[in-house]
Biotite code that builds the C-alpha atoms (Angstrom):
import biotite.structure as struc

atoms = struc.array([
    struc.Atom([35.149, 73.540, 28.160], chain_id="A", res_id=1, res_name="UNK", atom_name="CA", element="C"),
    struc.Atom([37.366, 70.736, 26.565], chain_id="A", res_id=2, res_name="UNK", atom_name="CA", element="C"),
    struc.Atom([38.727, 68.876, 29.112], chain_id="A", res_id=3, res_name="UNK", atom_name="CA", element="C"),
    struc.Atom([41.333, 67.180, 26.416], chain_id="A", res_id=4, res_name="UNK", atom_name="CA", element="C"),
    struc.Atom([43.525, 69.966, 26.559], chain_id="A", res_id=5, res_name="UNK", atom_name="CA", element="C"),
    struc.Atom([43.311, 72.277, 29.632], chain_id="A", res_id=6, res_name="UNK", atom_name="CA", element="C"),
    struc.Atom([45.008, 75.637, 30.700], chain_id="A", res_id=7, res_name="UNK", atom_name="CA", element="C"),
    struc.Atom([48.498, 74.363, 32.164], chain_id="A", res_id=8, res_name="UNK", atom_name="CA", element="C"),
    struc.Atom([50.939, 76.481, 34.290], chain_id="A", res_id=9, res_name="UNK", atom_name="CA", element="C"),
    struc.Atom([54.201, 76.394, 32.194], chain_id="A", res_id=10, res_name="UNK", atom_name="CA", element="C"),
    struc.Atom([57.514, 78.301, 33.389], chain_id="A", res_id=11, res_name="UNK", atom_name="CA", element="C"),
    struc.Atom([59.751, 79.531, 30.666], chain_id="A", res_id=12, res_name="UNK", atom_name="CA", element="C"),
    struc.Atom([63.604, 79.366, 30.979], chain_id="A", res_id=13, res_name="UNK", atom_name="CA", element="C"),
    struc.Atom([65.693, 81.103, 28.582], chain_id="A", res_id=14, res_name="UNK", atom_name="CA", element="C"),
    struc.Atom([69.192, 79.914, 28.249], chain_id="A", res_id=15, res_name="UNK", atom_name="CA", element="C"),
    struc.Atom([72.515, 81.177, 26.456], chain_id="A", res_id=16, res_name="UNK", atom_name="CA", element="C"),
    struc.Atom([74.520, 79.308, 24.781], chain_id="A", res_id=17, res_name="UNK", atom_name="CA", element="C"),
    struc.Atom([77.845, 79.796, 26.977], chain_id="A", res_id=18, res_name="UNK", atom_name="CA", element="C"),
    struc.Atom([75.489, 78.727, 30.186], chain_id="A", res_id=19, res_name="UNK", atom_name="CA", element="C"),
    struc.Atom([73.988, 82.014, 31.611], chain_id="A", res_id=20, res_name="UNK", atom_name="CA", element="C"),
    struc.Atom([70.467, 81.878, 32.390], chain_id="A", res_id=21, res_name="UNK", atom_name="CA", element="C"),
    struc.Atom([68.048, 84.982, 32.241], chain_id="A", res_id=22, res_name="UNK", atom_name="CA", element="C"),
    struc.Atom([65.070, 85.352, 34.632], chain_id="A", res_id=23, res_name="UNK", atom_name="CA", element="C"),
    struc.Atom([62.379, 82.706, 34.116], chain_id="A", res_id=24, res_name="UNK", atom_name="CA", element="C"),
    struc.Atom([58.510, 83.809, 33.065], chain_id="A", res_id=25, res_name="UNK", atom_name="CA", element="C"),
    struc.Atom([55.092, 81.834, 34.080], chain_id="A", res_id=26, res_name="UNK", atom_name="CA", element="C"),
    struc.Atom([52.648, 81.573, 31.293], chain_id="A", res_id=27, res_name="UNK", atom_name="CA", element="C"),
    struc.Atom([49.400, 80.604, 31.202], chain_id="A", res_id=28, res_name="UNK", atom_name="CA", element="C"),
    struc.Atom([48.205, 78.401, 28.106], chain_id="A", res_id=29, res_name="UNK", atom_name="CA", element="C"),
    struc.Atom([47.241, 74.910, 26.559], chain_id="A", res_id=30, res_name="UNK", atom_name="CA", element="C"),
    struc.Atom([50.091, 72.577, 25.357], chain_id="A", res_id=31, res_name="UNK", atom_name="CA", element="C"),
    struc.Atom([49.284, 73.398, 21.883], chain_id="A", res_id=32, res_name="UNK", atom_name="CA", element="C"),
    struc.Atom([49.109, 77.065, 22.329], chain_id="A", res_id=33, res_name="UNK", atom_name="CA", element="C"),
    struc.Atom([52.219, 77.531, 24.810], chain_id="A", res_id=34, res_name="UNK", atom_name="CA", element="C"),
    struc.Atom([55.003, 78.300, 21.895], chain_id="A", res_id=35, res_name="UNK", atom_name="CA", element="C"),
    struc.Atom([52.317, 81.027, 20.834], chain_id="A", res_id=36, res_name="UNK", atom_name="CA", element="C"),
    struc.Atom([52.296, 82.384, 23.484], chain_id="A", res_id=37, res_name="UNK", atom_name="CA", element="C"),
    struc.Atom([55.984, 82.358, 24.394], chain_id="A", res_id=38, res_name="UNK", atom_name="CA", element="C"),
    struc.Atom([56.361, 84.386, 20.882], chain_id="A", res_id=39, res_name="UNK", atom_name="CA", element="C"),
    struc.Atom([53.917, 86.845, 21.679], chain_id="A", res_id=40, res_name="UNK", atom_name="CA", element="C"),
    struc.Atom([55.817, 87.716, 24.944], chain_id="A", res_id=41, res_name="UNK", atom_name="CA", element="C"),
    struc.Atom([58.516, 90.068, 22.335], chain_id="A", res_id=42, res_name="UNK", atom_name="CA", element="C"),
    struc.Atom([61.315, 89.088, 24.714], chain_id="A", res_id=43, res_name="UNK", atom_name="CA", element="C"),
    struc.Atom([64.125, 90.951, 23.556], chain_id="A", res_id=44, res_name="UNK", atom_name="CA", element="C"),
    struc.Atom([66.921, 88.148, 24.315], chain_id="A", res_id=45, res_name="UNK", atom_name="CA", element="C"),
    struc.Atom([64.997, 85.712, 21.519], chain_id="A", res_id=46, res_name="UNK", atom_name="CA", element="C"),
    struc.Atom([65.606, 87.886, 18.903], chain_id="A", res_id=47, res_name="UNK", atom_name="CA", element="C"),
    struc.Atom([69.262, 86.681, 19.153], chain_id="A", res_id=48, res_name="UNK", atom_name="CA", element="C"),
    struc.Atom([68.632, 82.787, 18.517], chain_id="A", res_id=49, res_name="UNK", atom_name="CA", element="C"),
    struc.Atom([72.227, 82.064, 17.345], chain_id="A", res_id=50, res_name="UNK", atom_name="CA", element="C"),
    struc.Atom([72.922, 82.781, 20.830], chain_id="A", res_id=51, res_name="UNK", atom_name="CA", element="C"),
    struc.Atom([69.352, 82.290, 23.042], chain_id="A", res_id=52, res_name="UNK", atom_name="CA", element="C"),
    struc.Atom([66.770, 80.181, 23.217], chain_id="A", res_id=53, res_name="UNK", atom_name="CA", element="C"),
    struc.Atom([63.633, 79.011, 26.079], chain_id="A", res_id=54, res_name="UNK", atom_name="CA", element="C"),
    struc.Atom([62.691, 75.576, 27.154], chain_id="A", res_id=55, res_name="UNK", atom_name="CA", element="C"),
    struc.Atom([59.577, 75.125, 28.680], chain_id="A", res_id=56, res_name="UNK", atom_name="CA", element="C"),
    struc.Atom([58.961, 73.504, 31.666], chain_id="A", res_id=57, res_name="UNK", atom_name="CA", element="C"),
    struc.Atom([55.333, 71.516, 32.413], chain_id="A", res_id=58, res_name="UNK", atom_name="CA", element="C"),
    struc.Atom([54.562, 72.656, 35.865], chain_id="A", res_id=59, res_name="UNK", atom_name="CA", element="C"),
    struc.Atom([51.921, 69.860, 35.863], chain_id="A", res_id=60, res_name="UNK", atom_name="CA", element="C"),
    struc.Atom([49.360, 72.454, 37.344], chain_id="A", res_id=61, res_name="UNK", atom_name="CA", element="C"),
    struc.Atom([45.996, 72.950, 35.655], chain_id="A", res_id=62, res_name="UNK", atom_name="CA", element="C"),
    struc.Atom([43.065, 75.485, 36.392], chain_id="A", res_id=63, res_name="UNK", atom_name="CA", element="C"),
    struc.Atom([40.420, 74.498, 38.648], chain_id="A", res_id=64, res_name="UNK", atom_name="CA", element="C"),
    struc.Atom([37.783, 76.844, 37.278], chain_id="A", res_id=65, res_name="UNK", atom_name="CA", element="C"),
    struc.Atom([35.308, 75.963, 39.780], chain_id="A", res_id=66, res_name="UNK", atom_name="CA", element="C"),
    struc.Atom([37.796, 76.736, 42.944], chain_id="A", res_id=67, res_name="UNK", atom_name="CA", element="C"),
    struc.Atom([39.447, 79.680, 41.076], chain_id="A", res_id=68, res_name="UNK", atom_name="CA", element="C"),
    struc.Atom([43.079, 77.774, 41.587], chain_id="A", res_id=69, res_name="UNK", atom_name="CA", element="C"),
    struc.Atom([45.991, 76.301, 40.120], chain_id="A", res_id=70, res_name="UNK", atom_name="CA", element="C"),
    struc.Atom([46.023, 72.223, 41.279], chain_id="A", res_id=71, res_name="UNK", atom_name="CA", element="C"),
])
């Protein structure tokens, strides 16, 4: 298991332009792999990017594969 670059909990926020805000998403996946992964979700709203876009948010919670939990 590389330890360099663990399985973070991230929380995705997609915004509108004019302010609204649609329901957030948790994902699951390394810092390198997280836009990936965000892409792969086929949320309908980014299809639109001259109006909507995410942000992602570190929830500065990795994997404890040994206790089965996020810490």
């Amino acid at each position: 298991m590389d330890t360099h670059d663990p399985i973070r909990l991230w929380r995705v926020e997609i915004c509108c332009r004019q302010g609204y805000n649609a329901p957030y998403q948790m994902v699951e996946a390394k810092k390198k792999e997280v836009h990936q992964v965000v892409r792969k979700l086929n949320l309908r709203l980014l299809d639109f990017p001259d109006m909507w876009s995410y942000r992602l948010i570190d929830l500065h919670k990795t994997f404890n594969v040994k206790r089965g939990k996020w810490m």
